[in-house]
C-alpha positions as CSV (number, residue, x, y, z in Angstrom):
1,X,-99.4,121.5,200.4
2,X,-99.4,122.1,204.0
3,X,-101.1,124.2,206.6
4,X,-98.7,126.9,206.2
5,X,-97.8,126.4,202.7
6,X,-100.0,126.9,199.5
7,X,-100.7,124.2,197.1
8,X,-98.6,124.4,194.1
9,X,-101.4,123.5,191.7
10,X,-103.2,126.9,193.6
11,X,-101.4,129.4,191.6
12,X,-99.9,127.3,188.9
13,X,-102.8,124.7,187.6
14,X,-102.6,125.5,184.0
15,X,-99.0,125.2,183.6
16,X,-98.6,122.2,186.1
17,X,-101.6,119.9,183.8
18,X,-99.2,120.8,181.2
19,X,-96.2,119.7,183.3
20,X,-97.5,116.4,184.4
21,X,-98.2,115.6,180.6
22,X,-94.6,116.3,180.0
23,X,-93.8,114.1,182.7
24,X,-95.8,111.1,181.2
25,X,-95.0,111.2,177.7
26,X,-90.7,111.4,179.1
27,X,-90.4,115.3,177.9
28,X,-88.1,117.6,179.5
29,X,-90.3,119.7,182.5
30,X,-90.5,123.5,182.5
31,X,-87.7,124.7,185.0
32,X,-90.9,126.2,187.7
33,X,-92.8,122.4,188.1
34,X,-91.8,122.2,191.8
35,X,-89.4,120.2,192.9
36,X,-91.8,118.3,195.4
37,X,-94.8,117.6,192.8
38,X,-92.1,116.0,190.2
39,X,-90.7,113.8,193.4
40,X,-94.1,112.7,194.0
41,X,-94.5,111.6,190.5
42,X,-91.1,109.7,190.3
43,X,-92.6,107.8,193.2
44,X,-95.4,106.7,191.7
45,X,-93.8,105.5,188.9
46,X,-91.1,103.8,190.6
47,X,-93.7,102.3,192.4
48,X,-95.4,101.0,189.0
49,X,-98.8,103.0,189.6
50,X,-100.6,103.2,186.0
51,X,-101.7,106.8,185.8
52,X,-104.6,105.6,183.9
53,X,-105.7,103.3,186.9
54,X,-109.3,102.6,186.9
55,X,-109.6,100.7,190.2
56,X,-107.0,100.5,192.5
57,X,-105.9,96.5,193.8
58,X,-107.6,95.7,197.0
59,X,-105.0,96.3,199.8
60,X,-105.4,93.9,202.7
61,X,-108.3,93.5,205.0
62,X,-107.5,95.1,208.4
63,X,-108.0,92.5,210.6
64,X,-109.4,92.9,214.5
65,X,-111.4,95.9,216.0
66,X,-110.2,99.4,215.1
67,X,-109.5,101.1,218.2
68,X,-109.7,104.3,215.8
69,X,-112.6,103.2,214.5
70,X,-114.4,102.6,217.6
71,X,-113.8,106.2,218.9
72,X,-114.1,108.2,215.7
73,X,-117.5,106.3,214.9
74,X,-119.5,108.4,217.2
75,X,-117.8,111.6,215.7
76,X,-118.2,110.8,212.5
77,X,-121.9,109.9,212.8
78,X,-122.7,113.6,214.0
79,X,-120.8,115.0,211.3
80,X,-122.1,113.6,208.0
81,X,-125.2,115.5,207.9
82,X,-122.3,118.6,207.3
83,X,-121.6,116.8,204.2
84,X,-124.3,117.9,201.8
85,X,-125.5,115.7,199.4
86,X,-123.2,114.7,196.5
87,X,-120.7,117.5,197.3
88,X,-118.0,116.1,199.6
89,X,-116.6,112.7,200.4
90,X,-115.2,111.8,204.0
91,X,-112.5,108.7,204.0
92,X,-111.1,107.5,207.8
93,X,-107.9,105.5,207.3
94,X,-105.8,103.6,209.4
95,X,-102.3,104.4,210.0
96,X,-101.0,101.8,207.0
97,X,-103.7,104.2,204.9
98,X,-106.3,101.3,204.5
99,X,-109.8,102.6,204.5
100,X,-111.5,102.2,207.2
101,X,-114.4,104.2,206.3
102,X,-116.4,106.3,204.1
103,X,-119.0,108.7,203.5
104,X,-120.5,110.8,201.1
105,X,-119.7,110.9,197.1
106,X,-117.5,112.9,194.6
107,X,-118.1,110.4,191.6
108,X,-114.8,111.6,190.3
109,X,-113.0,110.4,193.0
110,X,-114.2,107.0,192.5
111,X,-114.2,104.5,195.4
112,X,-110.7,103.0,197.4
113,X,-110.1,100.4,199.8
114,X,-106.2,102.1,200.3
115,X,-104.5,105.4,199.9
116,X,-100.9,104.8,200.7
117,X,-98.5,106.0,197.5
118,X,-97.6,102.5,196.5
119,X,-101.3,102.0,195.6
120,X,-102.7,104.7,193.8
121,X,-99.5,107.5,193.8
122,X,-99.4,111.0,195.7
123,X,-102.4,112.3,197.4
124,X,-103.1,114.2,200.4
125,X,-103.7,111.0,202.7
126,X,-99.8,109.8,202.4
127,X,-98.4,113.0,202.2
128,X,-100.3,114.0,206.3
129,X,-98.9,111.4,207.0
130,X,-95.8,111.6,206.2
131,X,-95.5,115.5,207.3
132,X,-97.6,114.9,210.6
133,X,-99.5,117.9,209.6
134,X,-102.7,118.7,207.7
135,X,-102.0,118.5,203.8
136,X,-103.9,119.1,200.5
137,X,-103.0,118.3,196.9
138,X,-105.2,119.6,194.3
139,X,-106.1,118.6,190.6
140,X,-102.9,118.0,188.7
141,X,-100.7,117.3,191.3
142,X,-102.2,114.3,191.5
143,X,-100.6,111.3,189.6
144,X,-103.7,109.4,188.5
145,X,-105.8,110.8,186.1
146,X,-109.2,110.2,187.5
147,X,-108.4,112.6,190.6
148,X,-107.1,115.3,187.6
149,X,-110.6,117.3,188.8
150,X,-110.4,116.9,192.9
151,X,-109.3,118.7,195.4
152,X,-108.0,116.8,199.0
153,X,-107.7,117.9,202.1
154,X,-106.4,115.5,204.9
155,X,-105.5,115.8,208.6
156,X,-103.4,112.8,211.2
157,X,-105.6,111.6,214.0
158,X,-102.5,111.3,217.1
159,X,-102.5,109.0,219.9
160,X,-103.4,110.8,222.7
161,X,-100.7,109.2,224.7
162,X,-97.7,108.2,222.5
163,X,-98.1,110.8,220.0
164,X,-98.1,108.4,217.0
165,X,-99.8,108.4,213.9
166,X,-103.0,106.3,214.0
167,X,-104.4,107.6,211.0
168,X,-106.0,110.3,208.4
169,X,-109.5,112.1,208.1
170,X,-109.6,113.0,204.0
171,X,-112.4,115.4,202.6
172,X,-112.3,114.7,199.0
173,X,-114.4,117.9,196.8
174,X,-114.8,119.0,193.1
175,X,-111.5,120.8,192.5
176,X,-110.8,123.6,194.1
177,X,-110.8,126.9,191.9
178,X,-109.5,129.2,194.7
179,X,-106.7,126.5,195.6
180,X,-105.4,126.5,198.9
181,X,-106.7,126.3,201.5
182,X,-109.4,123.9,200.9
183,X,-113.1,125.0,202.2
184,X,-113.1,122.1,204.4
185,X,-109.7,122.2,206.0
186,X,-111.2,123.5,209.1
187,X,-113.9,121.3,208.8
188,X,-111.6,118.5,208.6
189,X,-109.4,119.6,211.8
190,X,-112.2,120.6,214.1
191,X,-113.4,116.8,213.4
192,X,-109.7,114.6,214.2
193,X,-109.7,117.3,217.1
194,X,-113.2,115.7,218.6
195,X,-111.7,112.3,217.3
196,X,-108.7,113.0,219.2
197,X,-110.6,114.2,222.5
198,X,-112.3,110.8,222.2
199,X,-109.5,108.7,221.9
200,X,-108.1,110.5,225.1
201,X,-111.5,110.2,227.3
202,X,-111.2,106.2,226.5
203,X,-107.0,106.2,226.9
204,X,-107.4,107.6,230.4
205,X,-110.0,104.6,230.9
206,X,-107.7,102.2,229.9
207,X,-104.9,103.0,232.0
208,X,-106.9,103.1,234.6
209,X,-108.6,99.7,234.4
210,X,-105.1,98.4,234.1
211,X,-104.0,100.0,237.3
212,X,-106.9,98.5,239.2
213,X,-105.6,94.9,237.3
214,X,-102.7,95.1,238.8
215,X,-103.2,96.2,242.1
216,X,-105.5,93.0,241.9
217,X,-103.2,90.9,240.8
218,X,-100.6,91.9,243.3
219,X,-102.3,91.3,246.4
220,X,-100.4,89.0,248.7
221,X,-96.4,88.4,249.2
222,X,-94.2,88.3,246.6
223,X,-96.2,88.3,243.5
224,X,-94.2,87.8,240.7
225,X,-96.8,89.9,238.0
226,X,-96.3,91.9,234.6
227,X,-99.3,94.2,233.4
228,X,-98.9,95.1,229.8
229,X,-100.8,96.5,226.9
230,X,-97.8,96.6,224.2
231,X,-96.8,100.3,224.8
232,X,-96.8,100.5,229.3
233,X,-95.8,98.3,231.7
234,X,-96.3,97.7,235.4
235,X,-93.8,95.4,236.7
236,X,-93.7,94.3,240.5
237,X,-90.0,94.2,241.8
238,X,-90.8,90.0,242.3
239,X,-91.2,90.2,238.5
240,X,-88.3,92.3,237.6
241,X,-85.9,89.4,239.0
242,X,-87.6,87.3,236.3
243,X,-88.1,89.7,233.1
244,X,-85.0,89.1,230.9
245,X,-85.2,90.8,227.7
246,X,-85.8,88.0,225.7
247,X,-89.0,86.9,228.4
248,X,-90.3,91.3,228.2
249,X,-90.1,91.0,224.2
250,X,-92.5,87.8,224.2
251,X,-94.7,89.5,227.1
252,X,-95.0,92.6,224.5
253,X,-95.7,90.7,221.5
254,X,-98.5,88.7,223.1
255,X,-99.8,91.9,224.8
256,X,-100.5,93.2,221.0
257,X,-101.5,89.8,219.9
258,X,-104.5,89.5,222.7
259,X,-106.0,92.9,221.1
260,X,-107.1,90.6,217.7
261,X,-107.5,86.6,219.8
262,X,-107.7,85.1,223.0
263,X,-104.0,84.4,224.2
264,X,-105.5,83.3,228.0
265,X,-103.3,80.4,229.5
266,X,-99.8,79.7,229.7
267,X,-97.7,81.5,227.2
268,X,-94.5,79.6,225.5
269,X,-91.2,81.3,226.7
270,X,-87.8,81.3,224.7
271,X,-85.2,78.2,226.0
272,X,-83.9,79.0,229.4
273,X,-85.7,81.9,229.7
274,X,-86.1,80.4,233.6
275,X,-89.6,80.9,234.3
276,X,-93.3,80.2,233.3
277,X,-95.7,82.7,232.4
278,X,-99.5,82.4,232.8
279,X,-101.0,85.3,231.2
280,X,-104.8,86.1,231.4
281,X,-106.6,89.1,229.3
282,X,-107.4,92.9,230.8
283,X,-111.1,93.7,229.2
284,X,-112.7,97.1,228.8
285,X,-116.1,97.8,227.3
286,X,-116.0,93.8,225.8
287,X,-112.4,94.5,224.1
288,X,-109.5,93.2,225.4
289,X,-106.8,96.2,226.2
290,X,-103.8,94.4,227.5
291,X,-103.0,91.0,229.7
292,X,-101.8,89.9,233.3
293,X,-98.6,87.8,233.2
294,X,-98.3,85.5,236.2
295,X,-94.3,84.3,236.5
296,X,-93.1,81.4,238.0
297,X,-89.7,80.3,238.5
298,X,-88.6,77.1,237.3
299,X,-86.9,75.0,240.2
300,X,-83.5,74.5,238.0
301,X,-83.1,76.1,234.9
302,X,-80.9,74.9,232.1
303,X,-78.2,77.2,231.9
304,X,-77.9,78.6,228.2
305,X,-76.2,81.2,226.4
306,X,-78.1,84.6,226.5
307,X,-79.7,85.3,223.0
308,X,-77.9,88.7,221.6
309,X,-80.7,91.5,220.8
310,X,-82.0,92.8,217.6
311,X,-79.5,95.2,215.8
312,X,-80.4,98.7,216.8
313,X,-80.5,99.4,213.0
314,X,-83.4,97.2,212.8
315,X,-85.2,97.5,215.9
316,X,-88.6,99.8,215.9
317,X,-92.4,99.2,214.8
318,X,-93.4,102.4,213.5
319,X,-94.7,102.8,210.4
320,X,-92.5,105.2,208.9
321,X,-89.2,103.0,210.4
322,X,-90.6,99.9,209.2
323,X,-92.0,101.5,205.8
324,X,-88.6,103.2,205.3
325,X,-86.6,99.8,206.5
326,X,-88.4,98.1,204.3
327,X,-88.2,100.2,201.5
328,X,-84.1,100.1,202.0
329,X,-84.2,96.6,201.8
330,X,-85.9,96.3,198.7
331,X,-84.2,98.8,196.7
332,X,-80.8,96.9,198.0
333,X,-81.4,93.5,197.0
334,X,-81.6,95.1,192.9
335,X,-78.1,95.4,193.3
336,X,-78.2,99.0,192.2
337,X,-76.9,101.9,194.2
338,X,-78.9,103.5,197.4
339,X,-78.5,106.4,198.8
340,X,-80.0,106.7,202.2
341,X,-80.7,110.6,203.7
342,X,-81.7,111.4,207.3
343,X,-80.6,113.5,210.3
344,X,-77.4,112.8,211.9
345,X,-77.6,110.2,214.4
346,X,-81.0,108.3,212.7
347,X,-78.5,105.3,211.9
348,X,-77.7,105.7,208.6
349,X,-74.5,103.9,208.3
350,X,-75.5,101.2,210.7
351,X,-78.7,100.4,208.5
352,X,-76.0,100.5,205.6
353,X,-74.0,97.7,207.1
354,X,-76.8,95.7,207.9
355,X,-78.2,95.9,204.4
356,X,-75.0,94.5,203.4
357,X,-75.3,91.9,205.3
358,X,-71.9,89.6,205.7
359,X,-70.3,89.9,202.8
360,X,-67.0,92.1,203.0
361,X,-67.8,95.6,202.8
362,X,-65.7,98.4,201.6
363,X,-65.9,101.7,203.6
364,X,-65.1,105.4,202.8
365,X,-65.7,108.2,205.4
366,X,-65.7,111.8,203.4
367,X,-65.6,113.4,206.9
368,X,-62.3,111.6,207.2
369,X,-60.4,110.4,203.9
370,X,-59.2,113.6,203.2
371,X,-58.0,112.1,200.4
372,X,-61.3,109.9,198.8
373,X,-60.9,110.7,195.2
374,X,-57.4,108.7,195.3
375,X,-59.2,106.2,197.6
376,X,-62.2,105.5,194.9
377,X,-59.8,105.1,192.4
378,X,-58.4,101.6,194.1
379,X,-61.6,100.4,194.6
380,X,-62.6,97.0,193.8
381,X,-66.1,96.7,191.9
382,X,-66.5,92.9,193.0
383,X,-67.0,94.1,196.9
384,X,-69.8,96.8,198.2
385,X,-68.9,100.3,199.1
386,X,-70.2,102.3,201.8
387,X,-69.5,106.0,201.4
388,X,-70.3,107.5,204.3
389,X,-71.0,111.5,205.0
390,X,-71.4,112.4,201.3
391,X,-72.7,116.5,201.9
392,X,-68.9,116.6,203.6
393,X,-67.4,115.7,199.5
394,X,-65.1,117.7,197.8
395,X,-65.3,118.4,194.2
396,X,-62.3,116.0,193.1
397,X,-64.5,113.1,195.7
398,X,-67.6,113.9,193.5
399,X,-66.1,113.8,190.4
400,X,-64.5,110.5,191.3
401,X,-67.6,109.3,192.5
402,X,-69.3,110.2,189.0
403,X,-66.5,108.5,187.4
404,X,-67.5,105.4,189.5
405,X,-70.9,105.5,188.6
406,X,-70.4,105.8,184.9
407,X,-68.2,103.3,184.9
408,X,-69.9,100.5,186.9
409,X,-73.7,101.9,186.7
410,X,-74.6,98.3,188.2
411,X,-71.9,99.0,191.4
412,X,-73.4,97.6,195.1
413,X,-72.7,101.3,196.0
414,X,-74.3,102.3,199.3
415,X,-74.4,106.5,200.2
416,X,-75.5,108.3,203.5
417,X,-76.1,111.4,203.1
418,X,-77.1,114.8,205.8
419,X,-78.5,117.0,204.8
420,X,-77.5,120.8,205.9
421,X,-75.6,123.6,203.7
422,X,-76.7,124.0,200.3
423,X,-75.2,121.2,198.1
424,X,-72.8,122.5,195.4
425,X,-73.5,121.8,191.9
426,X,-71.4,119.5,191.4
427,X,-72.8,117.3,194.7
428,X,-76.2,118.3,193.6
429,X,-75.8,116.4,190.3
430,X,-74.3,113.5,192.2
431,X,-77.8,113.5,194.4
432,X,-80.0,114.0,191.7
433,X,-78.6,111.2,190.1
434,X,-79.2,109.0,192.8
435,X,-82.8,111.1,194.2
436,X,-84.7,108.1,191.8
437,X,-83.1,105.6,194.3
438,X,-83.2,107.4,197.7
439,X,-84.8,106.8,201.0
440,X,-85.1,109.0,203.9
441,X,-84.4,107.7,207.4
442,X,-87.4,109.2,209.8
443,X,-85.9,111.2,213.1
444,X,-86.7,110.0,216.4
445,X,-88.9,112.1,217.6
446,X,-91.5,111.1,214.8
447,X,-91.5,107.9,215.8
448,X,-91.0,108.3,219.3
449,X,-93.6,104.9,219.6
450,X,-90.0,102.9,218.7
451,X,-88.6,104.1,221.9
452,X,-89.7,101.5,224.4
453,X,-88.4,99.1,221.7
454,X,-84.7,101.2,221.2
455,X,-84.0,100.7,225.0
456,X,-83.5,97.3,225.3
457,X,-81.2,96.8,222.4
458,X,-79.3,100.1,223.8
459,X,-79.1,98.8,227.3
460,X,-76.1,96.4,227.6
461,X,-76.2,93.1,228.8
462,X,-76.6,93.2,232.2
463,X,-74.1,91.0,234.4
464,X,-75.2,87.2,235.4
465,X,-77.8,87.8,237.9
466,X,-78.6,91.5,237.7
467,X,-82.0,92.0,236.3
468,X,-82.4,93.9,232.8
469,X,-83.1,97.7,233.2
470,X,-86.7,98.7,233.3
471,X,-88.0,102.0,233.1
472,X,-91.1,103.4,235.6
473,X,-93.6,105.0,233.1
474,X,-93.0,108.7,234.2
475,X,-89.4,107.9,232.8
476,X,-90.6,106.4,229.8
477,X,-93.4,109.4,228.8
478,X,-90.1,112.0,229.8
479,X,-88.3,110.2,226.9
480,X,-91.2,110.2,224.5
481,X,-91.6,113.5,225.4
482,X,-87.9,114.9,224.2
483,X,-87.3,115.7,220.7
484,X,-83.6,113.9,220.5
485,X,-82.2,116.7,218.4
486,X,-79.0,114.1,218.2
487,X,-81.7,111.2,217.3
488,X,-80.7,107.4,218.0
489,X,-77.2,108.1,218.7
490,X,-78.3,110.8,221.4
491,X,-80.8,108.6,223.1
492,X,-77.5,105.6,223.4
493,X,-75.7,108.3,225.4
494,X,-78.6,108.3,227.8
495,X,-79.0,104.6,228.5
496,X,-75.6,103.0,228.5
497,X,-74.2,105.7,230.8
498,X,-77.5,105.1,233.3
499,X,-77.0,101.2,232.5
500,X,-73.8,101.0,233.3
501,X,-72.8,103.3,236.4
502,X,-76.6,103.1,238.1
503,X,-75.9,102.0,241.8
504,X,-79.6,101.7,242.8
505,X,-82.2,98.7,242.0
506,X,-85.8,98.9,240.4
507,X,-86.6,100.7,237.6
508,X,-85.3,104.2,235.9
509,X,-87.0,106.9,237.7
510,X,-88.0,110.6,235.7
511,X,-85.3,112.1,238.3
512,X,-82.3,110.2,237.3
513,X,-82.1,111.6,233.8
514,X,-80.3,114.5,232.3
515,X,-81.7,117.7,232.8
516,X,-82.8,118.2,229.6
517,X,-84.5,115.6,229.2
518,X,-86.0,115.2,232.8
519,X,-87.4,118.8,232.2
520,X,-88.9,118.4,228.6
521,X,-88.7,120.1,225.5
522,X,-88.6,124.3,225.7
523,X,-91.6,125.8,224.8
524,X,-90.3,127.3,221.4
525,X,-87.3,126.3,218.9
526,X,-84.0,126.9,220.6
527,X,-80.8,127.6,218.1
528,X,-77.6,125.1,219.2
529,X,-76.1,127.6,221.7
530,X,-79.5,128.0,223.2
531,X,-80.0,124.2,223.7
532,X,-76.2,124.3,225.1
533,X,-76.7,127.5,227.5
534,X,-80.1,125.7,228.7
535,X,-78.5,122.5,229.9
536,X,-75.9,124.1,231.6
537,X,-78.4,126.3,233.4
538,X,-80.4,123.3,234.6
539,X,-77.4,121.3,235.6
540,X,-76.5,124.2,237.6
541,X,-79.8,124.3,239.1
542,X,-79.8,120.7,240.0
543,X,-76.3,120.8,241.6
544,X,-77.5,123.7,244.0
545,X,-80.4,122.5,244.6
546,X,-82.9,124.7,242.6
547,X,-81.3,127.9,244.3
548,X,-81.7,130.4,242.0
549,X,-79.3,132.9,244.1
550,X,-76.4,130.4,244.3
551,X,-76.9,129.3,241.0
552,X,-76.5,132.8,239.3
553,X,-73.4,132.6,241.4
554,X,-72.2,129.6,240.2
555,X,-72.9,130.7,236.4
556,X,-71.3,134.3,237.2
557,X,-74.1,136.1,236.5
558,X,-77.1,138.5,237.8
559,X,-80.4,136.8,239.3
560,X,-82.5,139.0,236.8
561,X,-80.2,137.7,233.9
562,X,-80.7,133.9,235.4
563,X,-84.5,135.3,235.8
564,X,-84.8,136.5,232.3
565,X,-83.2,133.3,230.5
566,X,-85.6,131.0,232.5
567,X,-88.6,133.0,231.0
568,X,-87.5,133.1,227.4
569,X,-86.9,129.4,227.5
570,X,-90.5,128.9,228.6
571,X,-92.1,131.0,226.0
């Protein structure tokens, strides 16, 4: 189903029709259906898609220019004469899966105006972008029955700068009777590469024309000015006396907002927020790309109490934080029990807490409570349980948890689960149980867009009269950059040691973060003690000043082992 992975329907198509008509009439499935073409199912039926859907529901209208659109058109344009006539169909989506458009015809595939899971079940579309990586699902793995004969091949377009999703490129054919891979999946990729290359020629445009807008705006003494465009920031050091969290956030919001209206003229700021703001539009090629914020200070500001920030738990934009946040809270408000899966550090058991809300919530820690099958025993089923660290259960906590469930099937029960070593059988009954009912917290480095939004509500409060910690934008692409093995909670041990102990003013430069992160990711997959051994290397290198000689010293070893370890990190 991916690039490196065949299609189960490629060697199993016979037995997986019969499968999937198991699976709708509520018989027991043969034991070799994989386990990820039955998930996809569940979904769709959780999600209430008729498999006998004629015409999906009309997702909404994407409103404002597409900047996808805009730079795949051209592409696209060259490319359809590939097509043939009546043999392939090529669908553009935006990164919520709305079409954005189409081409060609497979009159089995039908037409669509959205291909996201909740609308018409699994396909290749939601499933790239989910993975981040080209995907096909073929024939029968499909949930609806009018795809039961076509074969889908689909590839994420990336933003050239922040690495996010911004949407798929689908070739829809007659089914496949090879199976994977699909004749057009290098047709499909050389195309989002040229899409790709686009969106970068017109990226390095835009940050360009904002420079020249704010060395504009600057000119003269003092110049209190912000240039934003909702994912960088140029901030003059007038400015940065001015920009409190609460006034950035509003800057950033109407930095997004002037993309789809005009938002020239003075721009309302929160209560005490101490300033004025006069913001006027930055326009390339007729669109507008970001805005110019003008600050004033106000002559004597009310004094109020600072606003608290967003719970971390809740804080990020991206689609799959949003999609998966949102999918939390709805499963949560049923009343039923949740179990929520992710890396360590993603914020699990924070999200837990805030799902809760503030009622009184009971918590059990299985990495702790050596002890939790006594524990569960005393609980009270009038009050919500968190039970954190499930994959650390033993047996006796399982079985008391099943006991729980049985008994109070209805329970606000609320699980977070990592996952790691095989589950047991006993634990993996416990999941399955709860797999209907799951969701599965993204890691940070796939949606590293939510970054610039994390800092602020990591940062704390900076003292009365300090200005809030900013970031210069070769700090800010070093942190995008990283893949946070620890997540979240790695990315907190960053800022609040750099917020808190910082003795210089302006904004974070690239050189005053950790090593690790300053130097970017290694060039291949390192195990734990490699990650370890590395950032003790660089730190060694840092404190001697990139000596290689006295560093080997300081670590106690040979410059050709020092030598050698330098050049496998890099491959």
């Amino acid at each position: 189903m991916t690039t490196t992975d065949p299609s189960p329907a490629a060697t199993s198509r016979p037995s997986l029709r019969l499968a999937r008509e198991r699976f709708l009439s509520g018989r027991p499935l043969p034991r070799d259906v994989p386990e990820e073409v039955v998930a996809a199912w569940r979904r769709a039926r959780f999600f209430g898609v008729p498999h006998d859907l004629e015409e999906p529901l009309a997702c909404p209208p994407h409103s404002g220019k597409s900047t996808l659109l805009d730079a795949a058109q051209p592409v696209l344009d060259r490319i359809v004469p590939a097509l043939g006539a009546g043999g392939s169909l090529l669908v553009l989506t935006d990164e919520r899966l709305r079409v954005l458009w189409t081409a060609g015809t497979v009159p089995a595939f039908g037409t669509c105006t959205g291909l996201s899971e909740q609308e018409v079940g699994h396909n290749s579309a939601a499933l790239a972008l989910r993975t981040r990586s080209r995907a096909e699902v073929h024939g029968p793995e499909h949930f609806l029955d009018r795809w039961q004969d076509v074969s889908t091949v689909s590839v994420p377009v990336l933003g050239p700068e922040s690495g996010q999703v911004l949407g798929t490129l689908t070739v829809v054919s007659q089914l496949c009777t090879a199976g994977s891979p699909h004749p057009q999946a290098a047709f499909a990729e050389a195309t989002v590469a040229a899409v790709e290359t686009e969106l970068r020629a017109r990226a390095g445009r835009g940050e360009r024309t904002l420079l020249d807008a704010y060395v504009r705006a600057t000119r003269g003494p003092d110049r209190a000015v912000a240039v934003l465009d909702g994912r960088n920031r140029l901030v003059a050091d007038a400015a940065q006396r001015l920009l409190t969290p609460e006034v950035l956030g509003v800057l950033e919001r109407t930095a997004t907002d002037a993309r789809h209206r005009d938002v020239t003229g003075v721009v309302p700021l929160p209560e005490g927020a101490g300033c004025t703001a006069h913001v006027t539009p930055v326009r390339l090629d007729g669109r507008t790309i970001g805005i110019v914020a003008a600050l004033e200070p106000l002559d004597d500001p009310a004094p109020v109490a600072p606003a608290s920030p967003p719970p971390v738990a809740l804080t990020g934009s991206s689609v799959p934080w949003r999609h998966a946040v949102g999918r939390a809270a709805e499963l949560v408000r049923s009343g039923e029990p949740l179990l929520l899966t992710g890396e360590r550090g993603t914020g699990k058991s924070a999200l837990a807490l805030e799902l809760f809300g503030p009622d009184p919530v009971q918590v059990a820690d299985a990495a702790r409570d050596a002890e939790l099958d006594q524990s569960l025993s005393t609980w009270q089923p009038d009050q919500p349980l968190l039970l954190r660290h499930a994959e650390r259960l033993a047996q006796p906590g399982v079985a008391a948890l099943n006991s729980l469930l049985d008994q109070h099937p209805d329970t606000r029960l609320l699980v977070t689960y990592t996952p790691g070593a095989p589950a047991g059988p006993c634990l993996q009954r416990l999941l399955d149980k709860l797999s209907a009912r799951s969701v599965t917290l993204p890691p940070l480095r796939e949606r590293t867009e939510d970054i610039r939004e994390l800092l602020p509500a990591l940062t704390p409060r900076p003292a009365p009269g300090q200005p809030p910690l900013t970031w210069t934008l070769d700090a800010l692409r070093a942190l995008e950059a990283y893949p946070w093995p620890g997540n979240v909670t790695e990315l907190a041990h960053v800022v609040r040691p750099l917020a808190e102990h910082r003795r210089v003013s302006g904004p974070v430069r690239r050189a005053e973060l950790p090593d690790a992160v300053r130097e970017g990711p290694a060039a291949r997959p390192l195990s734990p003690m490699e990650h370890a051994e590395r950032a003790a290397i660089l730190e060694a290198l840092r404190r001697n000043g990139g000596n290689k000689a006295r560093t080997a010293v300081a670590l106690g070893i040979g410059r050709a082992t020092l030598y050698r370890k330098l050049r496998e990190y890099r491959r």
